[in-house]
C-alpha positions as CSV (number, residue, x, y, z in Angstrom):
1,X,-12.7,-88.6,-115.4
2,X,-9.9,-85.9,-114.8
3,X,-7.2,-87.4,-112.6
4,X,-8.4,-85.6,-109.4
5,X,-11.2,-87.9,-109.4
6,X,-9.2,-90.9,-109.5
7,X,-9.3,-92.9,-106.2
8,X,-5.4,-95.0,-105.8
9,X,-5.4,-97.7,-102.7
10,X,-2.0,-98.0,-101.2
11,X,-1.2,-100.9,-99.6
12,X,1.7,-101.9,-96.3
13,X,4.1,-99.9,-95.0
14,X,5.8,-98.2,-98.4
15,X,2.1,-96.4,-98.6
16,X,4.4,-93.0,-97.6
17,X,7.1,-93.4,-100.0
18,X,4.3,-93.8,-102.9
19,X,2.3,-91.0,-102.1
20,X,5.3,-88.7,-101.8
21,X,6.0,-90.1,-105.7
22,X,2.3,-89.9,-106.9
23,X,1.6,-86.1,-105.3
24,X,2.4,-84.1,-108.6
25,X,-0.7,-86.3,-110.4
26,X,-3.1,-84.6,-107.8
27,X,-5.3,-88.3,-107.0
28,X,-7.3,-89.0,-104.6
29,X,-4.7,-91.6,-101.9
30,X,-6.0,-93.8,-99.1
31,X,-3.4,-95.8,-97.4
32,X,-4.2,-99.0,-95.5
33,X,-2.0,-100.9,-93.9
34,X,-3.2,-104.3,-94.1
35,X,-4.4,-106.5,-96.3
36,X,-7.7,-107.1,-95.0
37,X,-8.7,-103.4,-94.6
38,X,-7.4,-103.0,-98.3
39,X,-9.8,-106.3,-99.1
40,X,-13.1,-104.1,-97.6
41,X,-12.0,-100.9,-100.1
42,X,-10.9,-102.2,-102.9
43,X,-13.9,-102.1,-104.9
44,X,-14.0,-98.1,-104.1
45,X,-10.8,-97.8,-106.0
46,X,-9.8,-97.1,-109.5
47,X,-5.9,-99.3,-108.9
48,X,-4.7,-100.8,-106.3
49,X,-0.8,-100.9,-105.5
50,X,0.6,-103.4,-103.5
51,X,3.9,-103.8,-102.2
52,X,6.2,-107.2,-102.7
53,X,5.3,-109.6,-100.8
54,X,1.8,-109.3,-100.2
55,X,0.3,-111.9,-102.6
56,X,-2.2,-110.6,-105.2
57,X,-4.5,-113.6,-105.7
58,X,-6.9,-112.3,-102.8
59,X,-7.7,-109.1,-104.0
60,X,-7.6,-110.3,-108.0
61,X,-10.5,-112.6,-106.5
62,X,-12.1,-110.1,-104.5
63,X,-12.6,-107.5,-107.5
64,X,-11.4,-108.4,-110.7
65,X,-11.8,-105.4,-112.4
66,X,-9.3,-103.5,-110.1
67,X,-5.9,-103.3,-111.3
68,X,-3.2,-104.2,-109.0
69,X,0.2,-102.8,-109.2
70,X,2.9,-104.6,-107.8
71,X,6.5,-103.0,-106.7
72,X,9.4,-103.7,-105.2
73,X,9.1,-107.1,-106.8
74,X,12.9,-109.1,-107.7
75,X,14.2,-109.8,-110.8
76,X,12.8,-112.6,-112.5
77,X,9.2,-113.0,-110.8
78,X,6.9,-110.4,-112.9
79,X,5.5,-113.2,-115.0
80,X,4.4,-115.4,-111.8
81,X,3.0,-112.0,-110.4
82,X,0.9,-111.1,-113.6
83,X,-0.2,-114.6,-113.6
84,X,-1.6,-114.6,-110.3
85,X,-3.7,-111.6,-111.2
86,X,-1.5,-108.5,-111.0
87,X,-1.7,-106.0,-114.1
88,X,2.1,-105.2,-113.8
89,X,5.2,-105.4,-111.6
90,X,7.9,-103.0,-110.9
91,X,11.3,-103.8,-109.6
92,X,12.9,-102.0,-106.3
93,X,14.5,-98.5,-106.1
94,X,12.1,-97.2,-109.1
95,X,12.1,-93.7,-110.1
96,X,9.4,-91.8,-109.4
97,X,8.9,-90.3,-112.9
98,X,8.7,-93.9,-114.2
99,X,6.3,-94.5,-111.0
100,X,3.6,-92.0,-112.2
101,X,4.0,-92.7,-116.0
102,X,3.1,-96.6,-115.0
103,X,0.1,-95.3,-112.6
104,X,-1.0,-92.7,-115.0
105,X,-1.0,-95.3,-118.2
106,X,-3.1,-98.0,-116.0
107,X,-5.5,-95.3,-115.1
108,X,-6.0,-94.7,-118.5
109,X,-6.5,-98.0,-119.3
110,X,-9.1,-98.9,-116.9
111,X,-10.6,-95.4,-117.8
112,X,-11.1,-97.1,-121.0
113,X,-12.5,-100.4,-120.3
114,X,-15.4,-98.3,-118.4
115,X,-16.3,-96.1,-121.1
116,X,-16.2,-99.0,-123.7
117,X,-13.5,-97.2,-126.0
118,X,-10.6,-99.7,-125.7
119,X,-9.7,-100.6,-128.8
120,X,-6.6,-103.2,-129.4
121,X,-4.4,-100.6,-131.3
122,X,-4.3,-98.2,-128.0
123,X,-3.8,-101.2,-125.5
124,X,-1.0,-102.5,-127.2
125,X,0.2,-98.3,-126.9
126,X,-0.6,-98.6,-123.4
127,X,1.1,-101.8,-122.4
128,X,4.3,-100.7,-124.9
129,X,4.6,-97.7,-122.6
130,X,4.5,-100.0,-119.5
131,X,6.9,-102.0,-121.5
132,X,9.3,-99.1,-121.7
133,X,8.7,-98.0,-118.3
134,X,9.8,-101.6,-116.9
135,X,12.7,-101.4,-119.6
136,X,14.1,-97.8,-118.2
137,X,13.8,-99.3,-114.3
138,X,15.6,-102.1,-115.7
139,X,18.1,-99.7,-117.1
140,X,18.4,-97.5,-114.4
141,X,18.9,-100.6,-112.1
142,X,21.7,-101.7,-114.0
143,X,23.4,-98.0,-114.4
144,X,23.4,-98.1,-110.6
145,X,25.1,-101.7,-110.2
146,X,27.9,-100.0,-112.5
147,X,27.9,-96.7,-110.6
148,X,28.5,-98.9,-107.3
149,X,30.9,-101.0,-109.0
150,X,33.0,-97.6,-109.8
151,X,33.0,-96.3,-106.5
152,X,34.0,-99.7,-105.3
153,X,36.9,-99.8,-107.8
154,X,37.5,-96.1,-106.5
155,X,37.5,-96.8,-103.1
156,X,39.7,-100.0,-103.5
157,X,42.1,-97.7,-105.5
158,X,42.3,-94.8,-102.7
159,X,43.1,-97.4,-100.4
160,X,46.0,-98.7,-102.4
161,X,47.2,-95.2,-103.1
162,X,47.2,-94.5,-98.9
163,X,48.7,-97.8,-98.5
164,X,51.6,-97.0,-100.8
165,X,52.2,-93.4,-99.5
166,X,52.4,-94.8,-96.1
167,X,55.1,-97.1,-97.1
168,X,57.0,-94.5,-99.4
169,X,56.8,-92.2,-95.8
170,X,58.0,-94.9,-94.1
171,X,60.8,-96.1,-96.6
172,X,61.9,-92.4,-97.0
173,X,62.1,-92.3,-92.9
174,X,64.6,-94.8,-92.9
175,X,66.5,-93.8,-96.1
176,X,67.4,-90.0,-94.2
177,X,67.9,-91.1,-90.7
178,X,70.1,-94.2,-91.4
179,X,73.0,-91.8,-93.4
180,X,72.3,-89.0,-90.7
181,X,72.8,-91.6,-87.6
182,X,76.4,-91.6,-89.7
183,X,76.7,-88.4,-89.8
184,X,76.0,-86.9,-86.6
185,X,77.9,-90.2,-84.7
186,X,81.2,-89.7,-86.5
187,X,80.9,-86.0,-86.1
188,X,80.4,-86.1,-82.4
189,X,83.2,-88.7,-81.8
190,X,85.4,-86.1,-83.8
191,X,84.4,-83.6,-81.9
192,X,85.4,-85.5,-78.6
193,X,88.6,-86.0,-80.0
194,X,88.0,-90.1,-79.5
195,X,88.8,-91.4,-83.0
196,X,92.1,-92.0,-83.7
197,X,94.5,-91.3,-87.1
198,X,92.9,-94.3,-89.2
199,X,89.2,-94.4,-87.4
200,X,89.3,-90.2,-88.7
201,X,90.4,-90.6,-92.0
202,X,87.4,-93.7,-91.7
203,X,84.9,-91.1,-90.0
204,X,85.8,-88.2,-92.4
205,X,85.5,-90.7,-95.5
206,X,82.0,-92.1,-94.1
207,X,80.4,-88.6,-93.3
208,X,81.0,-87.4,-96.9
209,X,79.6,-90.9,-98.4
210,X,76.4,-90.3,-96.6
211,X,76.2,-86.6,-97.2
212,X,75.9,-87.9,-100.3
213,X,73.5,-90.2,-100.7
214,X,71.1,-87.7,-98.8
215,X,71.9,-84.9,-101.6
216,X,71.3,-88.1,-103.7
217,X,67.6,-88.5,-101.8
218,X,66.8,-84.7,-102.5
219,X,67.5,-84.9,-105.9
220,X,65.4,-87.3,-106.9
221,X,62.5,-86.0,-105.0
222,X,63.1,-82.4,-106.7
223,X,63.1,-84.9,-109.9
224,X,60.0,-86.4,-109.4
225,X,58.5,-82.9,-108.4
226,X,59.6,-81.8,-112.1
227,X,58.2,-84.8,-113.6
228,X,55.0,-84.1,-112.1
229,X,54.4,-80.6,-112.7
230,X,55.6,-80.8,-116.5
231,X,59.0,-78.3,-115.0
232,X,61.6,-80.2,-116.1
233,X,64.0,-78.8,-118.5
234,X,66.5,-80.1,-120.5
235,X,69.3,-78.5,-122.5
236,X,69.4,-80.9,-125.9
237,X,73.6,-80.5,-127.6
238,X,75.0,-83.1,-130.0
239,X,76.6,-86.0,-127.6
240,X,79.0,-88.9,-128.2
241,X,78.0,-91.7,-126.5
242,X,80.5,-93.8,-126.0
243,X,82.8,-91.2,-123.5
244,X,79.4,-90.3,-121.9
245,X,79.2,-94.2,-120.8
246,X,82.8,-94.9,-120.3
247,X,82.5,-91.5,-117.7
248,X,79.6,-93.1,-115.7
249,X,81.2,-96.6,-115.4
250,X,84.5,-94.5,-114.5
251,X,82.6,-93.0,-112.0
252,X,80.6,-96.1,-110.7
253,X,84.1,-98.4,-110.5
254,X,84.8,-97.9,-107.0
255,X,81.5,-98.8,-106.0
256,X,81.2,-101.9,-108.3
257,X,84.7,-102.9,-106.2
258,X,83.8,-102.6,-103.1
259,X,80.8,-105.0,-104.2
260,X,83.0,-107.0,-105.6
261,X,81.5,-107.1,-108.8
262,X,83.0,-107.1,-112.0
263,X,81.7,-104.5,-114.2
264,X,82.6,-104.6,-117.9
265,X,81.8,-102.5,-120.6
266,X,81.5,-103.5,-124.3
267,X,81.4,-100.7,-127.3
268,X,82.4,-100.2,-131.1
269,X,85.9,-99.3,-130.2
270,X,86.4,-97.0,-133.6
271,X,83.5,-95.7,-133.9
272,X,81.8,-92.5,-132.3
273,X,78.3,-92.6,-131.4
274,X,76.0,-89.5,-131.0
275,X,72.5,-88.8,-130.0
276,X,70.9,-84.8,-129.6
277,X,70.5,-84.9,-125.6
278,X,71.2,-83.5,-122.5
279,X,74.4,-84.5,-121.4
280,X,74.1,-84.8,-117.9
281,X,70.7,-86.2,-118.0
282,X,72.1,-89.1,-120.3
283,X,74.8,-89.4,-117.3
284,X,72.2,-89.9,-115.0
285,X,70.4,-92.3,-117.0
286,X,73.1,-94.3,-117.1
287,X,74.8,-93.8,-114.1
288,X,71.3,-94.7,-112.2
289,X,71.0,-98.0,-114.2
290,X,74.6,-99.1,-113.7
291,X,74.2,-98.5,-109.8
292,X,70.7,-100.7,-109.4
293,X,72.8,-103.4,-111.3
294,X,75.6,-103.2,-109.2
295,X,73.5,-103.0,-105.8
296,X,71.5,-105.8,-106.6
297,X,74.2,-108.1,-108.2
298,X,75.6,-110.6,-105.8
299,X,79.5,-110.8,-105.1
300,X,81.5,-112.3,-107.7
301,X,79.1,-111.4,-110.1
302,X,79.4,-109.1,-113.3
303,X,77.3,-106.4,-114.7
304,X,77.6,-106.1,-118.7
305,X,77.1,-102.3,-120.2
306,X,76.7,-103.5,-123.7
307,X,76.8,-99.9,-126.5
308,X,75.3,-101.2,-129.9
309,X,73.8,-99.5,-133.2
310,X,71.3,-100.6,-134.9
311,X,70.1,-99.0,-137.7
312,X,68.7,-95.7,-137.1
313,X,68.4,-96.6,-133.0
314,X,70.7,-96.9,-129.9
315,X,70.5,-99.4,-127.9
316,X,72.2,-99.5,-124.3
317,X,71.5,-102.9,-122.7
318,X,72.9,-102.8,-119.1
319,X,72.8,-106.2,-118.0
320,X,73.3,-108.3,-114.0
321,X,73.5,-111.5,-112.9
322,X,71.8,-110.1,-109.5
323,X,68.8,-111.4,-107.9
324,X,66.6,-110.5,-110.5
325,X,62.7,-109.3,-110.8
326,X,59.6,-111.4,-110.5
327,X,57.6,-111.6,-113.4
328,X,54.8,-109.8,-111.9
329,X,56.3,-106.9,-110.4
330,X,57.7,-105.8,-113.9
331,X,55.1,-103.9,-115.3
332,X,55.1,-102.0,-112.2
333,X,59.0,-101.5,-112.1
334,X,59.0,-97.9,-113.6
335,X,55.8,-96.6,-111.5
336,X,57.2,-94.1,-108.9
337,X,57.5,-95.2,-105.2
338,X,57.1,-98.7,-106.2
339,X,59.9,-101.2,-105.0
340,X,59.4,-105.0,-105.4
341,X,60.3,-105.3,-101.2
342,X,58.5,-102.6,-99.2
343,X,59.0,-104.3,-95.9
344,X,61.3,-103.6,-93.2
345,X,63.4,-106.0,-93.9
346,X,64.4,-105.2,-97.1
347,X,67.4,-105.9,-97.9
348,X,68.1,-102.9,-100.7
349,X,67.7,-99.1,-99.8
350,X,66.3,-96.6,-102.5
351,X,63.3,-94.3,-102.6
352,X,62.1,-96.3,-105.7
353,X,62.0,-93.3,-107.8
354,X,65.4,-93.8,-109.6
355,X,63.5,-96.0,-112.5
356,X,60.8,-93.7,-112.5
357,X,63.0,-90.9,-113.5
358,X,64.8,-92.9,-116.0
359,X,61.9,-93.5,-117.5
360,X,60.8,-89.9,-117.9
361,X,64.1,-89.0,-118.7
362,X,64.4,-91.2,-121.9
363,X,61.1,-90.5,-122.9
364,X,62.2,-86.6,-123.1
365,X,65.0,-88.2,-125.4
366,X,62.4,-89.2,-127.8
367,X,63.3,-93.1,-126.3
368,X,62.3,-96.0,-124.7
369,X,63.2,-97.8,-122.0
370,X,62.3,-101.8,-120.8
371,X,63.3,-104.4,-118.1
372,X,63.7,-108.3,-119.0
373,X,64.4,-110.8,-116.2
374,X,63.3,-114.4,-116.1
375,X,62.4,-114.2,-112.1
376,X,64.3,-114.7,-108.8
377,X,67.9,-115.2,-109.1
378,X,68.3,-115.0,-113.2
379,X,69.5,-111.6,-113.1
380,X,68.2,-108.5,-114.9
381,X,68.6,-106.9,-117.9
382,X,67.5,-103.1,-118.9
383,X,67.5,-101.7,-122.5
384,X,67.7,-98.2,-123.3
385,X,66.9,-97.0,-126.8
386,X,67.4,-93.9,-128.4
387,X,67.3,-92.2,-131.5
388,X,70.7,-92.3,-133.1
389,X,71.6,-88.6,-134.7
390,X,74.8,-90.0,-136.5
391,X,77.8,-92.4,-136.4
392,X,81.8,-92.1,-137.9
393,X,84.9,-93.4,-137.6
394,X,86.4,-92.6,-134.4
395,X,89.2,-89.5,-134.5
396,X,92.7,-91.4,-133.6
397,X,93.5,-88.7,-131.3
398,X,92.1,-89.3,-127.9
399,X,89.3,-85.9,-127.0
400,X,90.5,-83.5,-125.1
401,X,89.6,-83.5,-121.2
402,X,86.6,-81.8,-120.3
403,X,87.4,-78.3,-119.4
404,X,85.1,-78.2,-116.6
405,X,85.6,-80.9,-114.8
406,X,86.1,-80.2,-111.0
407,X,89.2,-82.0,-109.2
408,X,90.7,-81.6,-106.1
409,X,94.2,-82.1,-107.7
410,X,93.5,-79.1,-109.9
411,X,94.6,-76.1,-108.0
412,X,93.5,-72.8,-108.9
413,X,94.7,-69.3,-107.8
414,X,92.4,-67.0,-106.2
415,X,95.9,-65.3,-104.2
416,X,94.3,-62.2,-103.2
417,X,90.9,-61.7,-104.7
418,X,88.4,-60.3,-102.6
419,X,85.0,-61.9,-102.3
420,X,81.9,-60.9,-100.6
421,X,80.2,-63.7,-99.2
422,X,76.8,-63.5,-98.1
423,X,74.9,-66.2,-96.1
424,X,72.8,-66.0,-93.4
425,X,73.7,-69.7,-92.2
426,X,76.1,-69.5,-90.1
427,X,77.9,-73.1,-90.9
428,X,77.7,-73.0,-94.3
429,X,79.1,-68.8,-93.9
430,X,82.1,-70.7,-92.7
431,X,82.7,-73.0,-94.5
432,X,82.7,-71.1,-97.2
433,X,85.0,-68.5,-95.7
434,X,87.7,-71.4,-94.7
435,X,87.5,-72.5,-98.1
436,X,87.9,-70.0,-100.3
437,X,90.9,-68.8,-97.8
438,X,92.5,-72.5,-98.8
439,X,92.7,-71.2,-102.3
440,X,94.1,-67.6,-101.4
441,X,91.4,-65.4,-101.1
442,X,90.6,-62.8,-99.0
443,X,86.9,-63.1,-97.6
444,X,84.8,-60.5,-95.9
445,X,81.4,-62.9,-94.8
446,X,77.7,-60.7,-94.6
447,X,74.8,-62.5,-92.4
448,X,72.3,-60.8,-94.5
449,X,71.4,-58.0,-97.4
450,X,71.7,-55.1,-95.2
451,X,75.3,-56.1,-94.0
452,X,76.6,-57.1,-97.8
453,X,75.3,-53.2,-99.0
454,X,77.2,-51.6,-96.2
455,X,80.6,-53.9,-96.9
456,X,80.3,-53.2,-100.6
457,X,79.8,-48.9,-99.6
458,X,83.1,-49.5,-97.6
459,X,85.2,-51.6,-99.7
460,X,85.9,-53.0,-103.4
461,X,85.6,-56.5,-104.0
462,X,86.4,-58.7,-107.0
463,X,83.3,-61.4,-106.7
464,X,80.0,-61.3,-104.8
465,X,78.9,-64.9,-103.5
466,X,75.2,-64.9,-102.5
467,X,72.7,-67.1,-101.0
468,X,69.1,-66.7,-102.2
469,X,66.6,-67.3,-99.5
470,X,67.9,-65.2,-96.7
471,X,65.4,-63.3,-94.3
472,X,64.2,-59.6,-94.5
473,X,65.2,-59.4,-98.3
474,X,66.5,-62.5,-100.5
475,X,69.3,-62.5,-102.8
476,X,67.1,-61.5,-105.8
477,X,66.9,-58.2,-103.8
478,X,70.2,-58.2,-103.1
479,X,71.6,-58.6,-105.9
480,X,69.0,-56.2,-108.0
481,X,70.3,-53.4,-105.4
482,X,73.4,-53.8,-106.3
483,X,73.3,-53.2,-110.2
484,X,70.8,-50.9,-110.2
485,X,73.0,-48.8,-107.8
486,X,76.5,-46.8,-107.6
487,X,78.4,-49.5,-105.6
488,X,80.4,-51.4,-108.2
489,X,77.2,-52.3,-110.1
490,X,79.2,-54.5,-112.9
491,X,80.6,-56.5,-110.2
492,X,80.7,-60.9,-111.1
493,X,78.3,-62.5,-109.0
494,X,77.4,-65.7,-108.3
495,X,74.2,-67.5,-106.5
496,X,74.9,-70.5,-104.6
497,X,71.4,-71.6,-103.2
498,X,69.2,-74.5,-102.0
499,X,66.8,-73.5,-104.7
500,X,67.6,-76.0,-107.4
501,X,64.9,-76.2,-109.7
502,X,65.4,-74.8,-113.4
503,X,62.9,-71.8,-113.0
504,X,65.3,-70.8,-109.9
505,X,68.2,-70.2,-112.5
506,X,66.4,-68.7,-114.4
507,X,65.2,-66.3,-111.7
508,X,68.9,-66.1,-110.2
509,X,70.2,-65.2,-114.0
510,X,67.0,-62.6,-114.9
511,X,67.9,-60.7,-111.3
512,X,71.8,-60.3,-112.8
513,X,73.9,-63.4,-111.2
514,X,76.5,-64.8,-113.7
515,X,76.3,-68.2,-112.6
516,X,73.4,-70.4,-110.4
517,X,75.2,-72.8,-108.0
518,X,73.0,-75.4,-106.2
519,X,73.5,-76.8,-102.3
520,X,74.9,-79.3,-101.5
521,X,78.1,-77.9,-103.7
522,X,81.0,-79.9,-104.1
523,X,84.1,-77.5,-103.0
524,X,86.3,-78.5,-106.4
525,X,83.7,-77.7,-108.4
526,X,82.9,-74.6,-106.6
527,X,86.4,-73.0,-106.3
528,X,86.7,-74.2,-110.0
529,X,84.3,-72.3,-111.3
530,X,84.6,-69.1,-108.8
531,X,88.2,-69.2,-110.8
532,X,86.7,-69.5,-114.3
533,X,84.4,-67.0,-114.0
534,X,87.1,-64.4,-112.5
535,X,89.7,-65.9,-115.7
536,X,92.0,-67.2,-112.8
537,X,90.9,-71.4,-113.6
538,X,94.2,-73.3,-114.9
């Protein structure tokens, strides 16, 4: 009998939901929806299916020779069903292919009970492919748990994401409108004239600290960016060790004083110690490390930087009696905006990238990095590894100073030379006039590209100092103008710039500046190397 012909009974209120499934096999449906009107058809029917609860002794009695299909039926209760008369049971949520492969196999089967051709070979192919009909439910049921139990783990990991971004916002809140509350209140009381001689000197010293530590806070955000977009470039030279760490504890001594913490440094006197890296990124690794020791070491405390070979490695251990790190925050100490205290009272400041970027830094270095600490109060103890390029007796004559190193003390003579300053903030265009003035110079300032083309058309200058991102037309412009044209075309230029990120020197030095400068610029370092670059530095 051709499946058109076949008359289904469907039982309760999922009668809908089965007849939507069973439409492609073209049967003949009647739904009912209660028992006892499904009792007076049943023997009109070729199956019946009956939904989970209904029990299925009444209608096994009633007509014995009607299959009933059970679904929506739990885990664990198909034999108890099929006991009590049902031919099969499917569990809940079942696919509707499986659905009509289930009814269109017990058709068959009863098909062939009527016509006397069952023989035991083809039921035990008919009741396998119920079998593997139950087995891919079961399957499917169990894919679903795990697709649920994903978008749980999802959903739980979104929310911790949102939660920490909240607190990084939060953190980085406090960490630029604590050193500007500095900033702007010293200024204004200066500005009053209501500071005295020693509160000035005080004020002056304070406003530069904090100027700092937010040119600090930009850094390591424009770090991170780096890190994340695979843009962060390093410049790899031969480099002794040893003076790169005795520089950085130099440099970190005042702050390990006013601390009052002893900081102590312990290296193969006579030997020198080299590694292929980029200097001032191995400065700033250890230069960040040495500063987390001293801020979280307690007073009268000492931080141990500790150089030592081994083999064909270098190991810098930088070590602090401090508070130290509880066991289970370690593994998350180099993850990026992750600090152990989040709360607002804290009692440490810090982004929590600086550990992050050491981290990525090293690893660039072809190194490792790790963090020991036996929990609150025992200290800390981080150990830098790197791969160690060679090692020799050290020279008895002391290196030479670096030739670039920017002091205040240094003076350098820029009596006359003419620069062309062009910046279209007005604050920084002064500052930049008075200092350069300091040194000697003689300064015409331009507000923008338009006013630095008709100054050069009018006069000859000896330098052209440019900012970048200016309105109407940049310094890339600017600066493309003026050696592509007849106004001193060969004239030195340099590009002093908020755009810090590698791909912006490259830019600055593929439009024809000499040298990229980024803002904040220290004044020593920039009247240093305005000097070198003209062959006036001393």
């Amino acid at each position: 009998m051709p499946h058109s012909q076949r008359r289904v009974l469907l039982i309760g209120g999922s009668a809908g939901r089965v007849a939507t499934a069973l439409s492609p096999l073209q049967l003949r449906l009647t739904a009912v929806l209660s028992g006892h009107e499904a009792l007076a058809s049943l023997s009109q029917h070729d199956l019946a299916i009956l939904p989970y609860p209904e029990r299925v002794e009444p209608f096994h009695a009633h007509a014995a020779h009607i299959p009933v299909l059970v679904i929506d039926a739990p885990a664990g209760i198909s034999a108890r069903l099929m006991a009590e008369g049902a031919v099969d049971a499917l569990p809940p949520g079942i696919d509707g292919e499986i659905l009509r492969a289930k009814v269109t196999a017990l058709l068959r089967l009863k098909a062939t009970y009527e016509s006397g051709r069952f023989e035991a070979n083809e039921r035990a192919a008919l009741l396998a492919q119920s079998s593997e009909a139950v087995r891919r439910a079961e399957a499917l049921q169990q894919e679903a748990e795990k697709a649920q139990a994903r978008a749980e783990a999802a959903r739980r990991d979104a929310e911790h994401a949102t939660r920490l971004k909240d607190q990084f916002l939060a953190t980085l809140s406090h960490e630029m409108r604590t050193p500007l509350t500095s900033i702007l209140g010293w200024a204004r009381l200066l500005r009053l004239g209501q500071a005295s001689a020693e509160p000035s000197g005080r004020a002056l010293e304070t406003i530069e600290r904090n100027a700092q530590l937010q040119a600090t806070l930009v850094a390591d955000l424009l770090d991170v960016q780096r890190m994340t977009s695979g843009k962060m470039s390093l410049s790899f030279v031969d480099v002794e060790m040893g003076s790169t760490i005795e520089a950085a504890v130099h440099g970190l001594q005042r702050s390990a004083d006013d601390a009052e913490v002893s900081l102590r440094l312990l290296r193969p006197p006579d030997e020198e110690l080299r590694v292929f890296g980029d200097p001032e990124r191995l400065h700033q690794i250890i230069s960040s490390l040495i500063g987390n020791a001293i801020k979280f070491s307690s007073r009268g405390t000492e931080v141990k930087v500790q150089l030592l070979p081994t083999g064909t490695e270098l190991l810098l251990t930088i070590g602090d009696e401090g508070r130290g790190i509880d066991p289970g925050f370690l593994p998350h100490a180099f993850e990026p905006f992750r600090q152990e205290e989040m709360q607002l009272s804290r009692e440490k400041g810090g982004l929590g990238l600086g550990l992050s970027i050491v981290r990525h830094l090293v690893e660039q270095h072809g190194g490792t990095v790790n963090a020991e600490s036996d929990g609150a109060g025992q200290g800390a103890r981080f150990t830098v590894s790197l791969p160690l390029r060679s090692r020799r007796a050290k020279p008895s004559a002391p290196p030479p100073p670096v030739a670039d190193e920017p002091r205040l003390r240094q003076r350098h003579d820029l009596q006359g030379i003419r620069i062309l300053v062009v910046e279209d903030d007005v604050d920084t265009q002064y500052l930049l006039t008075a200092l350069l003035e300091q040194f000697g110079a003689r300064v015409t300032p331009a507000g923008s590209v338009a006013q630095a083309m008709t100054a050069l058309e009018a006069a000859v200058f000896d330098l052209v100092l440019s900012d970048i991102s200016m309105p109407g037309e940049d310094g890339y412009s600017f600066i493309r103008r003026v050696r592509q044209g007849n106004c001193q075309p060969l004239i030195p230029a340099v590009a002093l710039t908020a755009n810090a990120r590698s791909e912006d020197k490259t830019l600055a030095f593929a439009a024809g500046f000499q040298l990229h400068i980024a803002k904040p610029v220290d004044p020593a370092d920039l009247v240093h190397k305005v000097a070198v670059l003209l062959g006036h530095g001393h």
